[in-house]
DOTIPA-629239 format. One record per residue (C-alpha): residue in three letters; residue number from 1; x, y, z. Coordinates in steps of 0.5 Angstrom, whole numbers, plus 500, padded with zeros to 3 digits. Layout:
(ala NUM (X Y Z))
...
% end
This chain:
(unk 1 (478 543 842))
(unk 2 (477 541 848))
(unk 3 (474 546 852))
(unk 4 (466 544 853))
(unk 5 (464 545 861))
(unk 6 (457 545 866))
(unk 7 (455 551 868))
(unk 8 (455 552 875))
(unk 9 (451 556 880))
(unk 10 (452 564 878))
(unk 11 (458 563 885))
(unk 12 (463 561 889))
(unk 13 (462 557 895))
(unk 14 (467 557 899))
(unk 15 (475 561 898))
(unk 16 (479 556 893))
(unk 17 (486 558 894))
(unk 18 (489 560 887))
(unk 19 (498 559 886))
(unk 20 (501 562 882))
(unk 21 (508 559 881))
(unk 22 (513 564 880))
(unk 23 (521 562 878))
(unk 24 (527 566 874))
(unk 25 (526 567 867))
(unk 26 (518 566 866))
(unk 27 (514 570 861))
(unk 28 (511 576 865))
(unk 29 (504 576 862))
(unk 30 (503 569 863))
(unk 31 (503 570 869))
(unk 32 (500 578 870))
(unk 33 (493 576 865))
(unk 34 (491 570 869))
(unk 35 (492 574 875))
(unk 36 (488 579 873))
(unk 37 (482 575 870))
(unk 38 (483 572 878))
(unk 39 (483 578 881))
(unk 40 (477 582 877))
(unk 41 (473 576 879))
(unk 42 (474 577 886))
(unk 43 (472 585 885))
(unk 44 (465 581 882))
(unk 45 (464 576 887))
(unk 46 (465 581 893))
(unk 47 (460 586 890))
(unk 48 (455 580 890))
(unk 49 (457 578 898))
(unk 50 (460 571 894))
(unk 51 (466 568 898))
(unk 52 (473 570 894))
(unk 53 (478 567 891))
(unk 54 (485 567 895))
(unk 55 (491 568 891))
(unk 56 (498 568 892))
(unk 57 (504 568 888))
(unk 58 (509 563 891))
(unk 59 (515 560 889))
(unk 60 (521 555 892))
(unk 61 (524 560 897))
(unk 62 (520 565 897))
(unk 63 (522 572 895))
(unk 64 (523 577 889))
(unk 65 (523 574 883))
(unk 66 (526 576 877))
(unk 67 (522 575 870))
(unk 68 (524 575 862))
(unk 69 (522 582 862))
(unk 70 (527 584 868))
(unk 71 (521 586 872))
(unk 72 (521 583 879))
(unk 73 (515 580 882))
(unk 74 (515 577 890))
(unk 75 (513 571 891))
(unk 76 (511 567 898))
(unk 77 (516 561 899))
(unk 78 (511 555 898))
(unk 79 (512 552 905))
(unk 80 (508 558 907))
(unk 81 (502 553 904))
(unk 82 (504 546 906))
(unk 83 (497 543 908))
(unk 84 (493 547 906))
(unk 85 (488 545 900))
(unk 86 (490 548 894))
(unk 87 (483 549 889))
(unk 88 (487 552 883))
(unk 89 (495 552 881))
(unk 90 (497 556 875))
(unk 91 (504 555 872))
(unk 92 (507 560 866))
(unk 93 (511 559 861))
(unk 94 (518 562 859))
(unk 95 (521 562 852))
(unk 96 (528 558 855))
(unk 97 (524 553 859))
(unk 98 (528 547 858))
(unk 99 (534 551 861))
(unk 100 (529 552 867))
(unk 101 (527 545 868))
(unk 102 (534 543 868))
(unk 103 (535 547 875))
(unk 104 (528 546 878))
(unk 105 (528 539 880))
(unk 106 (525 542 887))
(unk 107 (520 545 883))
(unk 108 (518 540 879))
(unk 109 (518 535 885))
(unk 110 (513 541 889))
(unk 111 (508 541 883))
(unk 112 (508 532 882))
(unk 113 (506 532 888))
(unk 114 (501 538 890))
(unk 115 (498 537 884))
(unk 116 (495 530 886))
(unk 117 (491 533 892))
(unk 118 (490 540 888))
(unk 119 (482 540 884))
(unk 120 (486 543 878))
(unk 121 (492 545 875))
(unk 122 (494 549 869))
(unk 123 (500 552 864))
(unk 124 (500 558 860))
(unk 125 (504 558 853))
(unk 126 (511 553 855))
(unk 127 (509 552 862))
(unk 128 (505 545 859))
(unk 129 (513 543 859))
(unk 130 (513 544 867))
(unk 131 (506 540 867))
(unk 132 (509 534 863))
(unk 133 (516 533 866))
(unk 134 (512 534 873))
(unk 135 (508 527 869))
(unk 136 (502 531 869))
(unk 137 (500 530 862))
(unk 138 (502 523 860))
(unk 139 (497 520 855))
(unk 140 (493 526 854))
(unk 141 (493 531 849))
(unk 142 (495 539 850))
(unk 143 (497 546 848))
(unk 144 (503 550 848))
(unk 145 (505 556 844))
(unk 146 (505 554 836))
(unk 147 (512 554 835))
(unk 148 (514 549 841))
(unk 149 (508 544 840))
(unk 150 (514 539 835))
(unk 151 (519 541 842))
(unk 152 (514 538 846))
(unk 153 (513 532 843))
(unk 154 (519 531 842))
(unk 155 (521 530 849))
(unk 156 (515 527 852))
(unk 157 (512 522 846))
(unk 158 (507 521 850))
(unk 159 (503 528 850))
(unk 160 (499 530 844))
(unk 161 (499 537 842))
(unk 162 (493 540 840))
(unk 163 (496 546 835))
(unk 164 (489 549 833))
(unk 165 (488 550 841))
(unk 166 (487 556 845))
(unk 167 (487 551 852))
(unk 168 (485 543 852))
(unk 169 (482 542 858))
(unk 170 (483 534 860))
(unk 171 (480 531 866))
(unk 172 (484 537 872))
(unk 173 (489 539 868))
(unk 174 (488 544 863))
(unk 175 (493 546 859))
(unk 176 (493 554 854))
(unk 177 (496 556 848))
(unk 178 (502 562 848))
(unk 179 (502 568 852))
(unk 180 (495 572 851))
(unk 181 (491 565 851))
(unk 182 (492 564 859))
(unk 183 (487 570 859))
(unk 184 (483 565 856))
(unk 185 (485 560 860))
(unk 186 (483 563 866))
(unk 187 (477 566 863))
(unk 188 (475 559 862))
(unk 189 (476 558 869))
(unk 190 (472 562 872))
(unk 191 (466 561 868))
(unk 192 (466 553 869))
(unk 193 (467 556 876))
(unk 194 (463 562 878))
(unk 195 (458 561 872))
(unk 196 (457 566 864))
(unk 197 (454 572 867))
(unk 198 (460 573 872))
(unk 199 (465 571 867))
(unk 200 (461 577 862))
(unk 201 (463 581 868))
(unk 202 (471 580 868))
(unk 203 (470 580 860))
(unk 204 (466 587 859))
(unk 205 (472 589 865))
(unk 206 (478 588 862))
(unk 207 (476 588 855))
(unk 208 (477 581 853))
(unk 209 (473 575 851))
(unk 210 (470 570 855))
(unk 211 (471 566 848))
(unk 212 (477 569 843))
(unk 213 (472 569 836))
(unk 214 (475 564 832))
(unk 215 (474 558 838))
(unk 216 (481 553 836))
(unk 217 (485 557 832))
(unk 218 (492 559 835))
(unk 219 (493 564 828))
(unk 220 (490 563 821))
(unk 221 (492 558 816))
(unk 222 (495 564 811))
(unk 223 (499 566 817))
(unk 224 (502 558 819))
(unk 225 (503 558 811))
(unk 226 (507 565 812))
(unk 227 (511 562 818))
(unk 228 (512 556 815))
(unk 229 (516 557 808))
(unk 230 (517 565 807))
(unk 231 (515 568 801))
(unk 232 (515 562 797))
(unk 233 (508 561 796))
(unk 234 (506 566 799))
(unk 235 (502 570 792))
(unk 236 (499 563 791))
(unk 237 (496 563 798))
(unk 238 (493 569 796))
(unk 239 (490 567 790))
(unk 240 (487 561 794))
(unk 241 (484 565 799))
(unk 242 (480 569 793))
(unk 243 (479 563 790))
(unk 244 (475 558 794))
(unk 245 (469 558 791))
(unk 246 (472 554 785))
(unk 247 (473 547 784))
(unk 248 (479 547 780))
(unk 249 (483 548 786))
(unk 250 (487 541 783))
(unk 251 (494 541 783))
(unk 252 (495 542 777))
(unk 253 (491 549 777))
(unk 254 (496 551 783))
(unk 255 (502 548 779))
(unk 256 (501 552 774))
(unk 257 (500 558 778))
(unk 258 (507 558 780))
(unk 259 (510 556 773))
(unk 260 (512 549 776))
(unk 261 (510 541 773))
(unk 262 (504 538 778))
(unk 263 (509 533 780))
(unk 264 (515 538 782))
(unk 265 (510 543 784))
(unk 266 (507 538 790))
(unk 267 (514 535 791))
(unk 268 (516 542 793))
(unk 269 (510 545 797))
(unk 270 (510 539 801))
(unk 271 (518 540 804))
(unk 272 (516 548 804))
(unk 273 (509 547 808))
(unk 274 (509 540 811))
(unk 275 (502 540 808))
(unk 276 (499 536 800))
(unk 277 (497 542 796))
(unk 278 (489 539 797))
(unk 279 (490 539 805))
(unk 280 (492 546 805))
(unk 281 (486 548 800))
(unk 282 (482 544 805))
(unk 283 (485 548 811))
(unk 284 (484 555 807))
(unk 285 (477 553 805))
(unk 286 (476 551 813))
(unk 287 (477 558 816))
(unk 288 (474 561 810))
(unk 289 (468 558 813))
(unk 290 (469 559 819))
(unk 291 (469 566 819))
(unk 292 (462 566 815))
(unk 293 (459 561 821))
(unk 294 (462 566 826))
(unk 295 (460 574 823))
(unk 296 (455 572 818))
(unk 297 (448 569 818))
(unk 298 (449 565 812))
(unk 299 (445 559 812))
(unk 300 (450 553 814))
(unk 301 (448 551 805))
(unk 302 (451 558 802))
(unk 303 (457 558 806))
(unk 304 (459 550 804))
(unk 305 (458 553 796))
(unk 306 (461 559 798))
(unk 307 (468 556 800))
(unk 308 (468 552 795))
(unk 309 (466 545 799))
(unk 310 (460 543 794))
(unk 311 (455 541 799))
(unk 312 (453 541 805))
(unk 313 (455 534 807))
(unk 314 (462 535 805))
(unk 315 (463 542 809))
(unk 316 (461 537 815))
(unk 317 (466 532 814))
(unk 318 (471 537 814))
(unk 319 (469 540 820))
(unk 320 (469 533 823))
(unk 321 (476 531 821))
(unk 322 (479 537 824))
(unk 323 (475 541 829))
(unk 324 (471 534 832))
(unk 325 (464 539 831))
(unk 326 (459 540 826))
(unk 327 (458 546 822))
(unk 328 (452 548 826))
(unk 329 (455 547 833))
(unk 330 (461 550 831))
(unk 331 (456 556 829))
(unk 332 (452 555 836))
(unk 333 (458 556 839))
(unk 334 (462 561 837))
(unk 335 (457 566 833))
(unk 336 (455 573 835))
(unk 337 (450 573 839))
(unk 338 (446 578 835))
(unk 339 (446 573 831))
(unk 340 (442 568 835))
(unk 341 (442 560 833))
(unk 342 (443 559 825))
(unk 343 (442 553 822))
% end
């Protein structure tokens, strides 16, 4: 996941000016977490005599706008900013984005064009549709909620969705995962921004993470199994997942599990999960081994043994394949802190 970034000086130096961009229809947590992350970092900076944030939420005319949940929220019509140097603009999501997009050419138009000049713009959850149809995200990777990552590649080939993403962060454009992860997103922000110890603050405030335990993932991967094909495998995922450490984890062995011939069982398990049964071993253990990396102080040797990867060298290709870190940065970054740095 791309979410790495310098830490900069513990403020702001000047007022940045956030948008928040409102239209009918929009998920109201997408918008409502971002701005709170936003407005507790004001009350911190505040507090340290540290220039603010300026936030608004604004739409094509202006106005109450009517959300998903049928709460309304007033916006400023976005001509109230024109000429003014945005620093920040949030776009939530909808669960009929496509429908939306259809009837927000004007909007679409606004935001390819305030983006050119704005320091950064960002999606919560499908908002990533707005940012693409915008051009925005042509050749770069990003996230959206799970179930629409296959959408948006679909209609816009050239964007890469990052499944396991909680928020990709390429070049100004940063991109989060559904609903609750533009909490996350904007956590991000504000620390790349205003440095971890404010970021500790708004965390410790509103009783979130600065970063969610589990750093890429969206959902686990017994949670994607069960998503995927229903109650078909779901007693074998289980016996996997209490099995790890075993190295008989063949297609065979799974095969006979379910009472099914290797070659049918394969055949099967592939069309029901979109996974070979070796890659979904593969992705069980991973997570296995991911949680021992984040809650436990095993040494890097014991938690590749323990989730049934042999050794230490082939836990770290593993680790390369699918997060792009090695075990021992993953741990470094997403550890406990009681836990200090393992190696």
């Amino acid at each position: 996941m791309s979410n790495k970034q310098h830490i900069p000086p513990n403020s702001l130096t000047q007022q940045r000016l956030v948008l928040f961009v409102a239209f009918p229809g929009m998920c109201m947590l997408d918008m409502a977490g971002p701005q709170t992350v936003f407005w507790s970092a004001c009350r911190w900076l505040a507090e340290r005599g540290s220039p603010e944030y300026i936030r608004h939420t604004v739409s094509l005319e202006g106005g109450l706008v009517q959300t998903l949940e049928g709460v309304p929220m007033h916006t400023r019509p976005l001509s109230d900013f024109a000429g003014q140097e945005i620093d920040t603009i949030i776009v939530p999501g909808s669960p009929h984005i496509e429908q939306v997009i259809e009837h927000s050419g004007l909007l679409i138009a606004w935001l390819r064009e305030a983006s050119k000049h704005a320091r950064r713009t960002a999606s919560v959850c499908s908002g990533a549709f707005m940012l693409a149809q915008a051009g925005l995200l042509d050749n770069k990777r990003a996230a959206t909620h799970w179930a629409m990552s296959d959408r948006l590649e679909q209609v816009h080939p050239s964007v890469t969705t990052d499944r396991d993403a909680i928020f990709v962060q390429q070049g100004n454009v940063w991109t989060s995962a559904g609903v609750t992860a533009g909490i996350d997103l904007s956590m991000a922000l504000v620390e790349a921004d205003c440095g971890r110890q404010l970021a500790l603050q708004v965390a410790r405030e509103l009783v979130v993470f600065v970063k969610r335990p589990g750093g890429q993932a969206q959902f686990s991967s017994l949670l994607q199994a069960q998503v995927q094909d229903g109650a078909a495998f779901d007693d074998l995922h289980l016996w996997i997942t209490d099995h790890l450490g075993s190295d008989g984890l063949t297609v065979d062995a799974l095969a006979a599990r379910v009472s099914m011939s290797p070659r049918n069982f394969a055949r099967v398990y592939k069309e029901k999960t979109g996974r070979t049964p070796a890659k979904a071993v593969e992705i069980f253990r991973l997570e296995a081994a991911r949680r021992l990396l984040e809650e436990s102080d095993k040494h890097i040797d014991q938690v590749a043994r323990q989730c049934g990867f042999g050794d230490e060298d082939r836990m770290r290709l593993t680790f390369q394949r699918n997060l792009g870190i090695s075990p021992s940065e993953y741990r470094n970054r997403f550890s406990s802190p009681s836990l200090g740095t393992l190696e």
